[in-house]
N, C-alpha and C positions, 0 to 999 in steps of 0.2 A: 436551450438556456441552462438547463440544469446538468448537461455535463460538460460546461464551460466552469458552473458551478460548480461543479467536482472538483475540476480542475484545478481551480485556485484554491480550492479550501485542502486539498493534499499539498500541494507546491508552498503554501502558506504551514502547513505544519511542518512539516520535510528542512525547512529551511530556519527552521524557530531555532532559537539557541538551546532551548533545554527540551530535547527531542527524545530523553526517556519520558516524562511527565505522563500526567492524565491528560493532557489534550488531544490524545489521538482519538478521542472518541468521537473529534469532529469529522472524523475520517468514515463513521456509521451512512453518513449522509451520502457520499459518494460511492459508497457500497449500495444501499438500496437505490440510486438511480439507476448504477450499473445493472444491478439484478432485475431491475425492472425493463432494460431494453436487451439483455441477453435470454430471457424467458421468452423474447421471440423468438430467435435464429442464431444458432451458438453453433461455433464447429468444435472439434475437440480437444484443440488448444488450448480456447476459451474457454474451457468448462473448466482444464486442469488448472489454467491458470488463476479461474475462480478460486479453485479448491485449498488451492495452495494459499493464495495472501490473505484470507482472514489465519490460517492459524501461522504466517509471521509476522501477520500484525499483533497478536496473540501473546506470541512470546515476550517474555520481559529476562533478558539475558544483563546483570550486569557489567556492561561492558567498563567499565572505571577501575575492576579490580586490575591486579599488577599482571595475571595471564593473560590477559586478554590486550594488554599497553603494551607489552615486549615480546612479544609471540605472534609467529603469522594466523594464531588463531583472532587476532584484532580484525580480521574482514571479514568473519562470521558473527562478528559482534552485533553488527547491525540489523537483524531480522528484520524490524517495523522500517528499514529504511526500504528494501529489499519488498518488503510487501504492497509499502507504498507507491515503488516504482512499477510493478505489477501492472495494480489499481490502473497508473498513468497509463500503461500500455493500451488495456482494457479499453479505459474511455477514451482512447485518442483512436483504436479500431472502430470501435461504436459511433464514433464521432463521425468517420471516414464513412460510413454508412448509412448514418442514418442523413 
């Protein structure tokens, strides 16, 4: 149940119109589920890929300014999208297993 809960509470932020905001912190929720069923049995993928999406969730890159609009750097823009897709992996493996 609570990593279906995960589930929808990433897919529900990820999808929000105003996807710099402070709501990502709803996103703590599906982190501690996750870390709660990978402290049994992680291979090394999964540990990197832990390690990795809290700190793109982390980042806050203004992506609005004009380098980032007209530049191919506009697909690095999105870190917390990028982290949140992570997360999804995470608990769709988790999911798969448990």
């Amino acid at each position: 149940m609570d990593l279906s809960f995960g589930v929808v509470i990433i897919l529900g932020v990820l999808t929000a119109p105003r996807p710099f905001d402070y709501h990502y912190i709803f996103v703590l929720i599906p982190i501690l589920a996750c870390y709660r069923y990978l402290s049994a049995s992680i291979s090394r993928s999964e540990i990197t890929a832990f390690a990795v999406m809290p700190l793109l969730l982390s980042i806050k890159i203004p992506y609005y300014e004009e380098v980032f609009q007209r530049t191919w750097l506009g697909l690095a823009a999105f870190p917390r999208v990028y982290g949140g897709l992570i997360l999804l992996w995470l608990l769709y493996r988790l999911h798969k297993r448990v």
